[in-house]
Steps between C-alpha positions, in 0.01 A plus 500: 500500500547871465343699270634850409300771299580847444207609413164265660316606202703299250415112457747246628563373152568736188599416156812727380694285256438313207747342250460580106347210343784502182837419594723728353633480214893517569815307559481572892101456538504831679232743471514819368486677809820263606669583202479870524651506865877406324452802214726802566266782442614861432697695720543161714864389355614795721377400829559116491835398647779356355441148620156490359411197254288717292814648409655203362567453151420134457156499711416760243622295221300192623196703592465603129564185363844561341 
C-alpha cells in the first residue's frame, strides 16, 4: 500500500465532513446549501446561457411550489 501526504505533519486520518443531524425540511430533502446553488442571484441572468435550466420557466414554477 501507498501512502501519500502532502504535508508529513498532518495525521493519516482527518475528520472534514459531517452531515446535519435534521433532514431538511423540503419536497427535495436538499439542504440549504443545495438549494441555493439553482437561485439566480443578481446580475447572474446576464451571464448564464441560453440553454441554462435555471432559466426555465417551469423549474422555476416547480421550485416555488406553484
Amino acid at each position: 500500500m501507498i501512502e501519500l501526504r502532502l504535508d508529513p505533519d498532518l495525521p493519516v486520518e482527518q475528520h472534514v465532513w459531517e452531515r446535519a443531524e435534521e433532514r431538511p425540511d423540503n419536497r427535495y430533502v436538499m439542504s440549504r446549501w443545495a438549494i441555493g446553488l439553482n437561485e439566480i442571484t443578481e446580475g447572474l441572468l446576464d451571464d448564464l446561457p441560453l440553454t441554462d435550466s435555471r432559466r426555465r420557466p417551469d423549474q422555476r414554477l416547480l421550485e416555488q411550489g406553484q
